[in-house]
MARZA-732655 format. One record per residue (C-alpha): residue number from 1; residue in one letter; chain; x, y, z. Coordinates in steps of 0.1 Angstrom, whole numbers. Example, Ala and Ser with C-alpha at 12.3 -4.5 7.8 and 13.67 -1.06 7.14 Angstrom:
@dopa 1; vomi A; tiba A; x 123; y -45; z 78
@dopa 2; vomi S; tiba A; x 137; y -11; z 71
END
This chain:
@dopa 1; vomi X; tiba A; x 205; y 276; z 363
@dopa 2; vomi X; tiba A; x 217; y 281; z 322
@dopa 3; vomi X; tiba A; x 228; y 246; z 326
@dopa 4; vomi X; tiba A; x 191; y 229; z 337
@dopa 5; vomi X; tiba A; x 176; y 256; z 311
@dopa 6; vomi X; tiba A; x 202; y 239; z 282
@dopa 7; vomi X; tiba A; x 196; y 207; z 290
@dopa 8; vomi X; tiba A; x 158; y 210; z 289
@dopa 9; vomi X; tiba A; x 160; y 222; z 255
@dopa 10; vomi X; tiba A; x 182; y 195; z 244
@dopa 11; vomi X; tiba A; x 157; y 170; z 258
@dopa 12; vomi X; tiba A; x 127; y 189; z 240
@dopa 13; vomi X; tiba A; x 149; y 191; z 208
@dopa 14; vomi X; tiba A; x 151; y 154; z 209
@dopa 15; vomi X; tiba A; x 119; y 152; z 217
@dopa 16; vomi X; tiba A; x 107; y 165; z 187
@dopa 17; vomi X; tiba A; x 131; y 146; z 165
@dopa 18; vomi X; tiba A; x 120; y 113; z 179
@dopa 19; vomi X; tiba A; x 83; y 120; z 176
@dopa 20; vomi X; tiba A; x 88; y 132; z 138
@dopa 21; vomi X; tiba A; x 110; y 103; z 130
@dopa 22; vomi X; tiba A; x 79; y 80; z 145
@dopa 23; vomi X; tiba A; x 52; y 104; z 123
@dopa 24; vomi X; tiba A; x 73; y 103; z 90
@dopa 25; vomi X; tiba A; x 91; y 67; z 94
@dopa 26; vomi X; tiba A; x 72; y 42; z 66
@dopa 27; vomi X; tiba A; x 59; y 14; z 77
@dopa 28; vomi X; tiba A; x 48; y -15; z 48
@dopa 29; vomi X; tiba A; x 15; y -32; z 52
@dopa 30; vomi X; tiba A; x 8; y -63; z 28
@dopa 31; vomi X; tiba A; x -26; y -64; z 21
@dopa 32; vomi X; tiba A; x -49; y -101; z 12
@dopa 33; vomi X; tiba A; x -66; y -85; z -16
@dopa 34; vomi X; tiba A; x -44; y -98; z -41
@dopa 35; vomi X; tiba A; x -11; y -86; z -37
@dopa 36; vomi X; tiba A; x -17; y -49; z -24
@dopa 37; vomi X; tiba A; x 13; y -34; z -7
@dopa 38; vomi X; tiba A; x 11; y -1; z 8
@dopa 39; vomi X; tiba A; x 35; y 21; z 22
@dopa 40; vomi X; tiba A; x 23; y 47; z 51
@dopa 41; vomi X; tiba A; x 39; y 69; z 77
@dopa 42; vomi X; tiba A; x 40; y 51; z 109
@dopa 43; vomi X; tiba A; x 18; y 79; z 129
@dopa 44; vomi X; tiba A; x -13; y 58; z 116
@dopa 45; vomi X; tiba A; x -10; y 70; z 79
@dopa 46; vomi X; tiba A; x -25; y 102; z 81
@dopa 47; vomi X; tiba A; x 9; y 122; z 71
@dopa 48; vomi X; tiba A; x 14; y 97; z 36
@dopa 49; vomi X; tiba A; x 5; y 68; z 23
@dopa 50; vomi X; tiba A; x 15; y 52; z -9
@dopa 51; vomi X; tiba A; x -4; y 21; z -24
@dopa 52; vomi X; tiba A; x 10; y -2; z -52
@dopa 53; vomi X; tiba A; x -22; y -16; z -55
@dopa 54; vomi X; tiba A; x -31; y -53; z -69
@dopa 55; vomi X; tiba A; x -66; y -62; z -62
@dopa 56; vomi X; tiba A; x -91; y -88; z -77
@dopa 57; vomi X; tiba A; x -121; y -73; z -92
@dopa 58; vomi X; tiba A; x -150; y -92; z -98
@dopa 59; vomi X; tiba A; x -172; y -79; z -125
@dopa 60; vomi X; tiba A; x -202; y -101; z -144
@dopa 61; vomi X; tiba A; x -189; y -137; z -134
@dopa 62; vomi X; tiba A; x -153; y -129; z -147
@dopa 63; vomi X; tiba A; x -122; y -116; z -127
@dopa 64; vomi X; tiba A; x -98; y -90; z -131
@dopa 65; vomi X; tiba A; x -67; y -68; z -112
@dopa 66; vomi X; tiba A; x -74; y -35; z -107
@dopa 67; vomi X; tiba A; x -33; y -23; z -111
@dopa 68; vomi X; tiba A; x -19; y 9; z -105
@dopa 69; vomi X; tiba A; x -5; y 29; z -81
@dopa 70; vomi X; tiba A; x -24; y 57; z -54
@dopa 71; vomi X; tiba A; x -5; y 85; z -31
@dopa 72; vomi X; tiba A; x -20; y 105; z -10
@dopa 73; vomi X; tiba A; x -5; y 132; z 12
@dopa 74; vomi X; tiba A; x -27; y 148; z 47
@dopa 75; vomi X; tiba A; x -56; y 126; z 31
@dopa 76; vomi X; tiba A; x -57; y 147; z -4
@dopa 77; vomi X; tiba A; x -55; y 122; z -35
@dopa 78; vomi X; tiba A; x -22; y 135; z -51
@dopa 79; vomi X; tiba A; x -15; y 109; z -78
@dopa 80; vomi X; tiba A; x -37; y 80; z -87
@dopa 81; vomi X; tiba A; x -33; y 58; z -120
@dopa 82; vomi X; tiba A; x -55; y 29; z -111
@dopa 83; vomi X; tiba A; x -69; y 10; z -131
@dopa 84; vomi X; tiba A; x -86; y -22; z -140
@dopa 85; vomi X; tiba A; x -69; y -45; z -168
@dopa 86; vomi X; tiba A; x -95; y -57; z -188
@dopa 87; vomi X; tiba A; x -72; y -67; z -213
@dopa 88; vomi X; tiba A; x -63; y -99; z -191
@dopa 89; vomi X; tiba A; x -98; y -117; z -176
@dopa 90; vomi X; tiba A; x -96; y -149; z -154
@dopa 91; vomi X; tiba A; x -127; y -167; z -154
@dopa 92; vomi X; tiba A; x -141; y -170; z -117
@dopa 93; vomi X; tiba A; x -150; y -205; z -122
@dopa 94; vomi X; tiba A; x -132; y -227; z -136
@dopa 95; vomi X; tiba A; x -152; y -240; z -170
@dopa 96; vomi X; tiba A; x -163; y -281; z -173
@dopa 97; vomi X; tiba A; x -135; y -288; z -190
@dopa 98; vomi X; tiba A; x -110; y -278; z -165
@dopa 99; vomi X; tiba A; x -124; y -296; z -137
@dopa 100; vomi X; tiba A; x -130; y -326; z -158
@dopa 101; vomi X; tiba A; x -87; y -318; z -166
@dopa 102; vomi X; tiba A; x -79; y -311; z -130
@dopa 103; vomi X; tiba A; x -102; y -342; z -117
@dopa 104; vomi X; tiba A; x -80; y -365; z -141
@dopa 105; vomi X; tiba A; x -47; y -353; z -133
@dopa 106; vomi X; tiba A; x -54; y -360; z -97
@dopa 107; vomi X; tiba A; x -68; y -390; z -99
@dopa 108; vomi X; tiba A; x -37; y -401; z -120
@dopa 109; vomi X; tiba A; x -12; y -387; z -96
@dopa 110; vomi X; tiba A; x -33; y -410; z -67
@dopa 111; vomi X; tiba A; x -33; y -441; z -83
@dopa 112; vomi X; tiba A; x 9; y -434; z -91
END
């Protein structure tokens, strides 16, 4: 009988192990936002999650990257430095004068 009691255990202690390796195990998700990567515990993220985070953000015709880096633990916000770089704008359309550059240089490399 100590010898089916001992053996439970050591199935239940492994068990355990295995389901806590699944919870805590990361698992990285690339996101099409921009370059997003994200880092969460495989038990569906709600253990950790941490987000280098590379998104376009359109603001007022003109487009930016919001940058920075978010982690969250149990679904509290522990550390979050993200931000939007306004320091580097890309225009969201092109201007006249690059398509009239880009509709050139095409039409060039077709008649070559």
């Amino acid at each position: 009988m100590k010898n089916g009691r001992r053996l439970f255990f050591i199935i239940v202690v492994v068990a355990v192990i295995a389901f806590a390796a699944f919870l805590f195990i990361p698992r990285k998700r690339e996101l099409k936002d921009g370059g997003t990567t994200r880092y969460e515990s495989c038990g569906f993220g709600a253990f950790y999650c941490v987000e280098h985070r590379h998104k376009i953000h359109g603001e007022n015709g003109v487009v930016y990257y919001e940058m920075g880096t978010l982690v969250t633990v149990l679904g509290t916000e522990i550390y979050n430095d993200v931000h939007v770089d306004y320091d580097n704008p890309m225009p969201a359309c092109p201007s006249p004068e690059d398509v009239d550059r880009l509709n050139s240089a095409i039409e060039s490399a077709r008649s070559e």
